[in-house]
Structures are given as C-alpha cells and as structure tokens.
DORO-911128 format. One line per field, with one value per residue (C-alpha): x, y, z; residue in three letters. Coordinates in Angstrom, 1 decimal. Layout:
c1 <- (X, ...)
c2 <- (Y, ...)
c3 <- (Z, ...)
res <- (ALA, ...)
END
This chain:
c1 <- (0.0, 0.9, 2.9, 0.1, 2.6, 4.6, 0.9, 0.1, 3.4, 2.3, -0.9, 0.7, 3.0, -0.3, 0.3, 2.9, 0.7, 0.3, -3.1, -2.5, -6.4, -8.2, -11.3, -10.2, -10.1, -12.0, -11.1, -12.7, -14.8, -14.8, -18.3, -19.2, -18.2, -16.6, -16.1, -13.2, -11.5, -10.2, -8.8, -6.9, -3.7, -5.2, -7.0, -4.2, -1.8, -4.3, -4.2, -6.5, -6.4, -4.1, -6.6, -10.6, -12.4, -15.6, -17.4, -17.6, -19.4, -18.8, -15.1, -13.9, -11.5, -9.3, -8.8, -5.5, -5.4, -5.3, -2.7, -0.6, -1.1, -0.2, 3.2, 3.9, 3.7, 3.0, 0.0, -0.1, -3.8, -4.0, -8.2, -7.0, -5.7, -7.3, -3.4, -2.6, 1.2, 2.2, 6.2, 8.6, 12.4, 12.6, 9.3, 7.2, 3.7, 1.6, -1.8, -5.0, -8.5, -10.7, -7.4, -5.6, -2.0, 0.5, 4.0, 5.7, 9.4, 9.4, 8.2, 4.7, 2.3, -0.9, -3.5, -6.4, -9.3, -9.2, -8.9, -12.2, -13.0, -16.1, -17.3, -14.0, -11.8, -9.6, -9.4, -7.1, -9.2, -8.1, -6.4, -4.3, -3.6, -1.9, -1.0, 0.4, 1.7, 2.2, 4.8, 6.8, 6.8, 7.0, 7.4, 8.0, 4.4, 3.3, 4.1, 7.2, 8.7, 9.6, 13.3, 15.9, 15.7, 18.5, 16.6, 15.4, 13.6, 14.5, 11.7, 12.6, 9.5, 8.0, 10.3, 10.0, 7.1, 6.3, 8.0, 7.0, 6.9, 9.2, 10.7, 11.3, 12.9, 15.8, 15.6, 14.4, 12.6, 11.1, 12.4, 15.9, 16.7, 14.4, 17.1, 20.0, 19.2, 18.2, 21.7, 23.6, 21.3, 21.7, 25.8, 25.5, 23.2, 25.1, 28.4, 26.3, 25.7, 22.2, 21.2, 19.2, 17.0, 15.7, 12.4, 13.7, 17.7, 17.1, 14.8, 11.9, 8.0, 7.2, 4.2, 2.0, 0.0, 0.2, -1.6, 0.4, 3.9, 2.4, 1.3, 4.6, 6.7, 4.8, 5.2, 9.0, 9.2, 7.3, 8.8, 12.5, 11.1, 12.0, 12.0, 10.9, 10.5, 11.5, 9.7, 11.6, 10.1, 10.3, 7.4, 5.3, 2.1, 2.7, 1.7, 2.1, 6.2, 6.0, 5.2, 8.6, 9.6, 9.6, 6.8, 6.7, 3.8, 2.8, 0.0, -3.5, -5.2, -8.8, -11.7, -9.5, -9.4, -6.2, -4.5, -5.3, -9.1, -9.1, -8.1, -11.6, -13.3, -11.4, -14.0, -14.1, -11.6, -12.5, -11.4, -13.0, -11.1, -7.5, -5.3, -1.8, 0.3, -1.7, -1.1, 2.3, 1.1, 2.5, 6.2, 5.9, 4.7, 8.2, 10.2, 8.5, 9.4, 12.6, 13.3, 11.4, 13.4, 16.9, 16.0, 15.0, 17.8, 19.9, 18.8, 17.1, 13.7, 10.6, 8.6, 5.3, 4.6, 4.6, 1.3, -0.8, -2.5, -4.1, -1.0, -1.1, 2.7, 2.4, -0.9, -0.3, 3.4, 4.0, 6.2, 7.0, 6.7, 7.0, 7.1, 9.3, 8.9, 12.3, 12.0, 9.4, 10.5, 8.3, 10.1, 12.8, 15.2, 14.3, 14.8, 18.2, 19.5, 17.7, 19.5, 23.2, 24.9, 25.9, 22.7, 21.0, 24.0, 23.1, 19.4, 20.4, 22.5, 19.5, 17.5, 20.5, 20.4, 16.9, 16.8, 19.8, 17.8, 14.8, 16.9, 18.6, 15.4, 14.3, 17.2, 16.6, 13.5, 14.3, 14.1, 17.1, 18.2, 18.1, 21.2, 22.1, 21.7, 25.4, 27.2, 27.6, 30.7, 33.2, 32.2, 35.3, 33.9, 35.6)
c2 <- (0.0, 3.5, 4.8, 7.4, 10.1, 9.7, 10.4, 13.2, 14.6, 14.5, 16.0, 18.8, 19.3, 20.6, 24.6, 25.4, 23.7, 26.6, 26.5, 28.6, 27.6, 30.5, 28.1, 26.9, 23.0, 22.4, 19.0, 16.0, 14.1, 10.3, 9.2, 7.9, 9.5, 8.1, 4.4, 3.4, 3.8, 0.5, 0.1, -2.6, -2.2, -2.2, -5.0, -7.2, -5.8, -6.0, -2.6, 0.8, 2.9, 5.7, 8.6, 8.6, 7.9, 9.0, 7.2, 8.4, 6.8, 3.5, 4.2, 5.2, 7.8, 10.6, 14.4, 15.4, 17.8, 14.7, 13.0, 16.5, 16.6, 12.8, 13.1, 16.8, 18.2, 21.6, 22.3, 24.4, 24.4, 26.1, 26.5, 27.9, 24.3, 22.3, 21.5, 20.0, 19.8, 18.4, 18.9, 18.6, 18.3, 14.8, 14.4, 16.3, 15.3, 16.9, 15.8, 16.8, 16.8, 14.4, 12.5, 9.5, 10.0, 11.9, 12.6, 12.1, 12.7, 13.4, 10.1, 9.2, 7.3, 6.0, 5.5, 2.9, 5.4, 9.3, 11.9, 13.8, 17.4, 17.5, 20.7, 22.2, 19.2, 17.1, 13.5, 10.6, 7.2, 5.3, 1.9, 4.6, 6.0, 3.3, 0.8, 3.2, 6.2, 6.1, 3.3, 5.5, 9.0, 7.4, 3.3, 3.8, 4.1, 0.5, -1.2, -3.9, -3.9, -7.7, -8.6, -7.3, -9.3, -12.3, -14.4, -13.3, -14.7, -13.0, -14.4, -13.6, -13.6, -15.5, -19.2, -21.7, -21.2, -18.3, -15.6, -12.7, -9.5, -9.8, -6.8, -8.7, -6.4, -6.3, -10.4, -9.7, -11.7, -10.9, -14.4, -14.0, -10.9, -11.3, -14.4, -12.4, -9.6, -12.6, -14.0, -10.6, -9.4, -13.1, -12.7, -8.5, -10.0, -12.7, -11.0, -8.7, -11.4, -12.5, -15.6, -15.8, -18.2, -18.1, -19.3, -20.7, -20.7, -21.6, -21.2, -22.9, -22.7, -23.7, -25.4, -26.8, -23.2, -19.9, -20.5, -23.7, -21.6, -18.7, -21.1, -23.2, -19.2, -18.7, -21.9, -22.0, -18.6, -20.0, -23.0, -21.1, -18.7, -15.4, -12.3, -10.3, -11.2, -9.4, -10.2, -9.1, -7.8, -5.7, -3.9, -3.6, -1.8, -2.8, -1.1, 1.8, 2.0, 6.0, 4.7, 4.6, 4.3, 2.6, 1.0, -0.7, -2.9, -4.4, -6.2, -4.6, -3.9, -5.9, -4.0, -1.3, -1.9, -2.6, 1.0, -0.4, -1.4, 2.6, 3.1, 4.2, 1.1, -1.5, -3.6, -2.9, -5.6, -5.4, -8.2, -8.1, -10.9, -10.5, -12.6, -14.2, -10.9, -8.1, -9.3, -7.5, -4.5, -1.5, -3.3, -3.9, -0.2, 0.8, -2.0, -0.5, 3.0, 2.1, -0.4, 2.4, 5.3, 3.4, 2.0, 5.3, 7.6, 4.6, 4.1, 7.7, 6.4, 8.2, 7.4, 6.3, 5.4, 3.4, 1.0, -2.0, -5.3, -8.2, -10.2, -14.0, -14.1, -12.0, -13.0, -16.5, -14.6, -15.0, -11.6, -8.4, -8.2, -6.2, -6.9, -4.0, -2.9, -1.3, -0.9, -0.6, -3.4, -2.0, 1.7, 0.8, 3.1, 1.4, -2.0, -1.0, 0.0, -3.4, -5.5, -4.5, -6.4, -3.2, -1.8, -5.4, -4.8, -1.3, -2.8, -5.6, -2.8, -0.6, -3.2, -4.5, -0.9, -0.2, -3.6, -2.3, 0.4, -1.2, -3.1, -0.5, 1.3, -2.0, -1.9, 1.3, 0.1, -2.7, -2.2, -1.5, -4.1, -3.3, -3.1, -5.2, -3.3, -2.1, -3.8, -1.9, -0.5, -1.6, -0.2, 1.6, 0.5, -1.7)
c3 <- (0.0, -0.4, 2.7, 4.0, 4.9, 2.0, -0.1, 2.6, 0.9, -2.5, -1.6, 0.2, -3.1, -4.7, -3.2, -5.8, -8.5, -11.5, -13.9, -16.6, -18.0, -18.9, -17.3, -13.7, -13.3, -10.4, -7.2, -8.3, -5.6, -5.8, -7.4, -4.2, -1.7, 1.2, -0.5, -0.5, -4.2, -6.5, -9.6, -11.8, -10.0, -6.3, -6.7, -8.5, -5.8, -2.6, -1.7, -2.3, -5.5, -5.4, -6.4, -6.4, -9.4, -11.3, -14.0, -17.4, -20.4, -18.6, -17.9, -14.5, -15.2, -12.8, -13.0, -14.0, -11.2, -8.6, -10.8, -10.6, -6.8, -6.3, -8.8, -7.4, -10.9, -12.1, -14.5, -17.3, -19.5, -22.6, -23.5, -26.7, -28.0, -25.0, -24.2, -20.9, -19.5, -16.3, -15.9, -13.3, -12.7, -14.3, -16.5, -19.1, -20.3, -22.7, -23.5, -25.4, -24.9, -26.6, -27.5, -27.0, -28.0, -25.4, -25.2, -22.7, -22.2, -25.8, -26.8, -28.3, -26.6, -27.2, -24.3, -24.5, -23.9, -24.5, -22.8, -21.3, -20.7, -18.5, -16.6, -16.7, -15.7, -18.0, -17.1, -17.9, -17.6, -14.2, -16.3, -18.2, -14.9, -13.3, -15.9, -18.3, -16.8, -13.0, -14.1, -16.5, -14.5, -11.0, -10.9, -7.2, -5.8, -7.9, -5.0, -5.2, -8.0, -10.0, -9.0, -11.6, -14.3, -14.5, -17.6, -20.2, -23.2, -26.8, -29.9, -33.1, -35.0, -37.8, -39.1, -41.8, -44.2, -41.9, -43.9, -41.8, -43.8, -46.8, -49.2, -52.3, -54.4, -52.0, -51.4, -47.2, -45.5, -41.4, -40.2, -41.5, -39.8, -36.8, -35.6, -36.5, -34.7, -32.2, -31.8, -31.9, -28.8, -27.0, -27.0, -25.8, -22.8, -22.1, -21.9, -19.7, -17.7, -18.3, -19.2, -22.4, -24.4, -28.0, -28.4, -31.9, -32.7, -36.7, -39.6, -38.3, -37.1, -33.9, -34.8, -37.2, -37.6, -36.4, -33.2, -31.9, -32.9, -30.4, -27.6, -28.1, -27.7, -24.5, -22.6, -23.5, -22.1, -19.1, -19.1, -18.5, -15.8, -17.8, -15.5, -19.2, -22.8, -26.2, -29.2, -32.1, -35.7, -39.0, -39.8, -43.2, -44.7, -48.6, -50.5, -48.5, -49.4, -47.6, -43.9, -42.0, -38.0, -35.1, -33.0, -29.6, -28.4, -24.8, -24.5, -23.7, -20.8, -19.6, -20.9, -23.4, -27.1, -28.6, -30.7, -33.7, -32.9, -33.1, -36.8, -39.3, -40.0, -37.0, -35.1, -31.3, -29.9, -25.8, -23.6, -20.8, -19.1, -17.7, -19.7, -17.6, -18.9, -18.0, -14.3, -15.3, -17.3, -15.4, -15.6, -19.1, -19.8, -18.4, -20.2, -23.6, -22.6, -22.2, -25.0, -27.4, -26.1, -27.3, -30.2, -31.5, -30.1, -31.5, -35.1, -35.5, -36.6, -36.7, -34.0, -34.4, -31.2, -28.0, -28.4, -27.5, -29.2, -28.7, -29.3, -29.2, -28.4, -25.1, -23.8, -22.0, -20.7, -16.8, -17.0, -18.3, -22.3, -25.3, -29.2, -31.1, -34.6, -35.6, -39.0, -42.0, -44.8, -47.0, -47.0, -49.1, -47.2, -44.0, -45.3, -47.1, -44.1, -42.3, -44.8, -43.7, -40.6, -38.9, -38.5, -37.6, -34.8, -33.8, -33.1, -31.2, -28.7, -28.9, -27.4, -25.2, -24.0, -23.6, -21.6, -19.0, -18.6, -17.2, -15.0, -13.8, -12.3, -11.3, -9.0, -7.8, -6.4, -4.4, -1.2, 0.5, 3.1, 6.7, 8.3, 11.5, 14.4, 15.5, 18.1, 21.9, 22.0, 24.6, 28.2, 29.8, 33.3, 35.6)
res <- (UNK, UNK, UNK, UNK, UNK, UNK, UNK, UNK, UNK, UNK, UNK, UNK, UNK, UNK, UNK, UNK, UNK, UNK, UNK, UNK, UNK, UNK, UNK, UNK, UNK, UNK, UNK, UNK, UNK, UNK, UNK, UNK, UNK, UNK, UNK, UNK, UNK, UNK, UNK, UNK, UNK, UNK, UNK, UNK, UNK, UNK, UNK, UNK, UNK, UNK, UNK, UNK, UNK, UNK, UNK, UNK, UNK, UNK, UNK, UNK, UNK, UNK, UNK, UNK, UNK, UNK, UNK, UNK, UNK, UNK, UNK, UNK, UNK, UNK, UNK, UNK, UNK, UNK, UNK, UNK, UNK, UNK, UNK, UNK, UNK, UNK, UNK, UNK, UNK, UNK, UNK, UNK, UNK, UNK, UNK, UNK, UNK, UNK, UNK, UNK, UNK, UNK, UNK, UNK, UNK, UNK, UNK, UNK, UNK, UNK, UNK, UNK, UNK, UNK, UNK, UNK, UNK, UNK, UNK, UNK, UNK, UNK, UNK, UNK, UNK, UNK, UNK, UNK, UNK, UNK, UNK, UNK, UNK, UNK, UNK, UNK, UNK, UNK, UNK, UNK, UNK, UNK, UNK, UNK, UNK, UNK, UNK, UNK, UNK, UNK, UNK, UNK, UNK, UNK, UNK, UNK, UNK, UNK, UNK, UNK, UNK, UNK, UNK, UNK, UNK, UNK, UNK, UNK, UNK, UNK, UNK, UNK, UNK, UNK, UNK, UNK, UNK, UNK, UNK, UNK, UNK, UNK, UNK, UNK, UNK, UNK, UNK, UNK, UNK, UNK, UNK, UNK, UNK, UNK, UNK, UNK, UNK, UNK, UNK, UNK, UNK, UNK, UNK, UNK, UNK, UNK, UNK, UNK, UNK, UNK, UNK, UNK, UNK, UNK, UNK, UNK, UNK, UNK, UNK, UNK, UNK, UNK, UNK, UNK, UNK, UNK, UNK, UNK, UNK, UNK, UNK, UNK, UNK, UNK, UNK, UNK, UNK, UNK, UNK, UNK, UNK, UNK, UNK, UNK, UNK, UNK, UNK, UNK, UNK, UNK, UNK, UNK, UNK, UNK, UNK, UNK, UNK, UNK, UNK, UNK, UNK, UNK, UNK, UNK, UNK, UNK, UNK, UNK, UNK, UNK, UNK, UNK, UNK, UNK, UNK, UNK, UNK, UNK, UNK, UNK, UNK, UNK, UNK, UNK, UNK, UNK, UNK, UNK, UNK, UNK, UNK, UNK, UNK, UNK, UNK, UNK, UNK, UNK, UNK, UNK, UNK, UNK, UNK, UNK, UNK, UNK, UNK, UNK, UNK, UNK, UNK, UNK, UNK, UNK, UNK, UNK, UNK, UNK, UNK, UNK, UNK, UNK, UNK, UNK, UNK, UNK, UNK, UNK, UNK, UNK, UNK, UNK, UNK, UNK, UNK, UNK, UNK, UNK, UNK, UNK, UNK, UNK, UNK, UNK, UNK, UNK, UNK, UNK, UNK, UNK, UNK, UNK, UNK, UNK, UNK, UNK, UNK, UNK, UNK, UNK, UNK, UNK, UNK, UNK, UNK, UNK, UNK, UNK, UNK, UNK, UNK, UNK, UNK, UNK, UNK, UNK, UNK, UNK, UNK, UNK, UNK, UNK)
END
C-alpha cells in the first residue's frame, strides 16, 4: 500500500501547482463519496487505489489535477488548443482533450481510452492511470517492484514457411533478420551477464499453424522462468512504401481496445477478461518506454509510437513483455538499411540498451536491506 505520509506529501506538493487555464479546473470528488477507491492495480496488488475515481461513459476515469497533486507536478492548460502539460524536474507530459495520443518525455504514446474534458476538468481514464503512466513517470508508488531481471527470453519472429513480412525487391525476409538480430542481442546479454533463451535458434515454425507456434513461444518462455520477454520484428504496410519508423507494443489492458481497434473502419476488440500478462502491465509499460526510447535515439527512426495489441505471443506470458517494430521493410530506405549487418548490430544494442535500462530502475527500487543493528561498543567500566 501506499505509505500514507509519503501520499500526505504528494498531496501537500499541490500549493505550488500553477493552472495557466483561462477556465479553472475544479477538485474532483470520488463518485461515491466516502467508499473506499479501487482500480486494476489495487485490486491485482491488494491494496487501495491511489486517487478517487468517477465514471464516465462506462469508464472510470481521474482528473489530472489529482494526478498533478499525487506526482507533485505543475499544471499548465492552454483552452485555446485544450493542451494540458504536467512537468517537473525529471518528466514532461503533454496531453489533449478528446485525445488518445500523449507525449511524454518526448516520446509518443498512445492510451487505450481518450482523454475527457467535463465541466471544466480534463481526465485521464483510471487503467491509463496506473497501468500506463504512473509506471513510466513514478514506478516507485506501484508497490514492489519484480526482481531485476536475470533471464530473459529474446523471440525472433515469424520461421520456416512463416516468412514474416518480406521486401522482395531487396531479397528480405522478417524471419531471417528477426534471428539475426536474435543472436547478436543473446551474446550483448550474455556478456552482460544474463542468461538468455531463444524461443527458436534456426529457420523454423514452432508449430504446425500460427496459433500452436504462439502457444509453443509462451510456454518456453514460461517454461525457462524469464524475469521479461523481447519479441523481435520488421514492420510492413505494402503497399504503402511512404510509412517509416519505429513502434513498440505491450500487450492490452482488460476492458480497453487494442490501438489499432481505433483506426476508421477497425472492429471494437475489448477483452474483458484479464489474460496471464496483463497481471504485469505497469512493468511492461516501463520495459516499452525504455526499449522504445533506445531503439529510436539509436537508429534515429521516426517514431510512431509506443502502443498496444491483442497479441497472441504476449498473452499467456507470466512476466513483463514487449514486441518492437524497428523498422518498416516495406520503405525501401528502411529495409536498405535493415538488410546491412551493422545496423541489424546497432538494433540488437538498442534493445541490449533499452533492456539495461529497465533493469537498472528496477534496482533502484528494491528495497534497501536493513542493516544489523550495531554492536555496543566496549564499556570503559571496571
């Protein structure tokens, strides 16, 4: 549970808060009030939700003024362009009305529900809240934190007469470079000290159809006890040759529709039931931010954002996931640069990179160990 005096203290930060809205943004009460608040992550992690909720078109959703009086942020609203920016010493978010896409830290992310402006107030829906954001601007109050990771699973996509995407022109296929970038990342980790396993180590499907070769990725992943998984793909949209960048993906959320459910003409795609992975959501949010971050400031992509599906890979996982789209091999300057060993190398240390990252603040949040209590000192008394 939330320490209460360490919440007190992010309450308290509130007083310096700034609104620069030309239309004040008034305190939220809970919907009911006096109950006592819940949400995904409370329930899954036994303890009470960190801000109130109300329920909006079905959604239970938060004000951003709470979440800038929890995180200790200041607000700037803009009515002009219904812009919202929360910002402190280490973070910057900035969000739109009616929208779903947000940057923060520079990066693009997409939530599963958008934004609301109601009577004044902006809100941010309550799963966004806490499985998508609380983890990358302050991990600390999710509760305790998975142990730094120490296996991890890499599963380059596609194998066999599962070509994956495929640029013929330049003779590329997905399940070629998906192992090599494979095997280049296994020997960075393992040098690193991890200890790694390839859900295939050769040109091969896992299964007699798509959904056995899924099943089979997940229980070897399982099956080793990975602390996080890395699936690894090239992206494609023939005959759209234009579209270029990077995307990252973690799996969605119980009752949110996946990012691309959202595109004109997509069928709603709601699960309402919690699949194995989503008991891990908020820790793979901040392996995608981090994974997403590198491969981008490594390769110098466009970035098209940091997203979720309904993946059959990641669903039956037992710990933190994400499936990254480095390139476009249908932009022919993407896949020109996708078919040379050095940049198939400057991906794998991208993602060796973004991965040391997530460990890293994963070690910042252990808790530290108590030390023994000292020993009397030596009495000077007869």
């Amino acid at each position: 549970m939330f320490p209460a005096a360490l919440r007190l203290a992010a309450f308290a930060a509130w007083a310096p808060v700034v609104l620069a809205a030309a239309e004040p943004v008034p305190h939220v009460a809970p919907s009911r009030p006096g109950a006592v608040p819940t949400s995904p992550v409370a329930a899954a992690s036994g303890r009470r939700a960190l801000l109130p909720a109300i329920r909006i078109a079905g959604v239970d959703y938060v004000a951003w003024r709470e979440v800038a009086a929890l995180l200790g942020m200041k607000v700037t609203w803009v009515e002009s362009t219904r812009r919202l920016t929360l910002a402190d010493a280490s973070a910057k978010v900035e969000l739109t009305a009616g929208s779903r896409e947000v940057a923060l830290n520079g990066l693009r992310l997409f939530l599963g529900n958008p934004t609301v402006l109601r009577g004044g107030a902006l809100y941010v829906s309550q799963t966004d809240f806490e499985r998508s954001l609380l983890p990358r601007l302050r991990p600390a109050l999710l509760g305790a934190p998975p142990a730094r990771p120490r296996i991890v699973v890499l599963d380059p996509g596609h194998g066999g007469i599962d070509h994956g995407m495929e640029n013929k022109q330049l003779g590329l296929q997905e399940k070629i470079l998906t192992l090599d970038v494979a095997q280049r990342l296994k020997k960075l980790l393992a040098a690193r000290g991890y200890t790694v396993v390839l859900t295939r180590d050769d040109d091969r499907q896992l299964g007699p159809d798509k959904q056995t070769d899924f099943l089979k990725r997940a229980d070897i992943t399982n099956r080793a006890k990975a602390d996080l998984f890395v699936s690894i793909h090239f992206n494609s949209l023939y005959p759209d040759t234009k579209t270029s960048g990077t995307e990252t993906y973690a799996f969605t959320p119980p009752f949110q529709r996946s990012t691309r459910a959202w595109s004109p003409g997509e069928a709603d795609d709601v699960e309402h039931d919690q699949a194995p992975v989503n008991r891990f959501d908020p820790w793979s949010a901040l392996l995608a931010q981090a994974m997403h971050r590198e491969v981008i400031d490594t390769l110098k992509t466009f970035d098209r954002g940091q997203k979720t599906m309904h993946s059959a890979v990641l669903r039956g996982l037992n710990c933190p996931a994400v499936l990254v789209e480095s390139v476009f091999l249908s932009n022919d300057a993407e896949a020109r640069h996708a078919a040379t060993p050095a940049y198939r190398q400057q991906m794998a240390e991208a993602l060796a990179a973004g991965i040391g990252d997530y460990a890293e603040t994963l070690g910042k949040l252990q808790p530290k160990a108590a030390l023994p209590p000292a020993a009397p000192a030596p009495s000077s008394s007869p």
